[in-house]
C-alpha positions in Angstrom: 27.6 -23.1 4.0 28.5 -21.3 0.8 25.5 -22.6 -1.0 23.2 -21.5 2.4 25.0 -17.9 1.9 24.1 -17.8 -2.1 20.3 -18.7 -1.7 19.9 -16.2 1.1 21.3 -13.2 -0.7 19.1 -14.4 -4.0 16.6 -14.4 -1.6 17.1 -11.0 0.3 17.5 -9.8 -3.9 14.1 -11.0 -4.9 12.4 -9.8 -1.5 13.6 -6.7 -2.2 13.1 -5.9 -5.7 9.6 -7.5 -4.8 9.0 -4.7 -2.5 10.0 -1.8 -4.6 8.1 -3.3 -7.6 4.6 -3.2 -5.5 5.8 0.1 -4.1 6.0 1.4 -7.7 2.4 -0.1 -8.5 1.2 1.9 -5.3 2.4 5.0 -6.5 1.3 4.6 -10.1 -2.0 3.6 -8.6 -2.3 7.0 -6.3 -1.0 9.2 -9.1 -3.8 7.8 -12.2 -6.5 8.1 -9.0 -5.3 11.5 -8.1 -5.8 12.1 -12.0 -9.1 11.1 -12.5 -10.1 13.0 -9.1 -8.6 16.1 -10.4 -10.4 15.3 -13.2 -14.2 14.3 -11.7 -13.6 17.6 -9.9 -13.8 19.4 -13.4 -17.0 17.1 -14.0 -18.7 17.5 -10.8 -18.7 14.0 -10.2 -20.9 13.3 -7.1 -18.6 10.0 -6.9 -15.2 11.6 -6.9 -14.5 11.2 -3.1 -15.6 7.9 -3.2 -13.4 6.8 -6.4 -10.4 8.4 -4.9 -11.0 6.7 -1.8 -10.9 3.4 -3.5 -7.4 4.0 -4.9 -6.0 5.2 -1.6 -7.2 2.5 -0.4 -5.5 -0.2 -3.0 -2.4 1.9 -2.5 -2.2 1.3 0.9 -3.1 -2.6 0.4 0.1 -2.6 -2.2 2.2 -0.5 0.8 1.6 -2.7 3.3 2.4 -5.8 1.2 5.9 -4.3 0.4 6.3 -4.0 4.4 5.5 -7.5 4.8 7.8 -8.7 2.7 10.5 -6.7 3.9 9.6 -8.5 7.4 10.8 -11.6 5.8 14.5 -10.5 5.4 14.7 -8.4 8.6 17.0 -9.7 11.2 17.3 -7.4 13.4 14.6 -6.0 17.1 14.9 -2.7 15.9 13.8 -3.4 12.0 11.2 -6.1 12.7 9.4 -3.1 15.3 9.5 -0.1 12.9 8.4 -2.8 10.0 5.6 -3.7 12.3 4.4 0.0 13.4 4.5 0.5 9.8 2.0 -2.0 9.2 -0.3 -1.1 12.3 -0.3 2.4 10.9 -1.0 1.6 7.4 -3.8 -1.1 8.0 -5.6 1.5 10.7 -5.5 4.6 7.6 -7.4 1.4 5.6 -10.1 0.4 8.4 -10.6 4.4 8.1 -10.7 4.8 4.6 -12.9 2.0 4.6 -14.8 3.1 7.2 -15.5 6.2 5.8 -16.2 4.8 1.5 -19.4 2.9 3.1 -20.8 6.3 4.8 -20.0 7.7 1.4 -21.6 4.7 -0.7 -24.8 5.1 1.8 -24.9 9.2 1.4 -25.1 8.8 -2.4 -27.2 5.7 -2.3 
């Protein structure tokens, strides 16, 4: 039983370092869009909603695979459901983002 004990915690460990690592790639993504959106602004980039749109986007993709992992290690009702609203959430702000990049892609077509 000791041994079951030592492979779950390494376990729990690497799912959760795994999480905050693609949490911190979705930030880093957000902040070097918001950058060059700030920045396309200045330009007048016809493209800049688009662009940032795209980085929301892969921002949310790296969120909602740091919530799925997290669903791995949760034992508990109460967890698993707020996980799992978290996820719902997340995916509907991508079909929306998503949704809304290919009316932009066919306005500046």
């Amino acid at each position: 039983m000791e041994l079951y004990e030592k492979v779950e915690y390494a376990f729990q460990v690497i799912i959760l370092y795994s999480s905050l690592a693609m949490e911190i790639f979705g930030v880093c993504i957000l902040i070097i869009n918001a950058l060059k959106a700030v920045l396309g602004l200045f330009q007048k980039d016809p493209k800049v909603q688009l662009q940032l749109s795209q980085g929301v986007s892969l921002t949310l993709a790296f969120f909602m695979g740091a919530e799925v992992l997290r669903t791995v290690i949760a034992h508990e009702k109460g967890a698993l459901i707020t996980l799992g609203a978290i996820v719902v959430l997340r995916a509907a702000m991508a079909l929306l983002l998503h949704w809304e990049m290919k009316n932009e892609a066919h306005e500046n077509a």
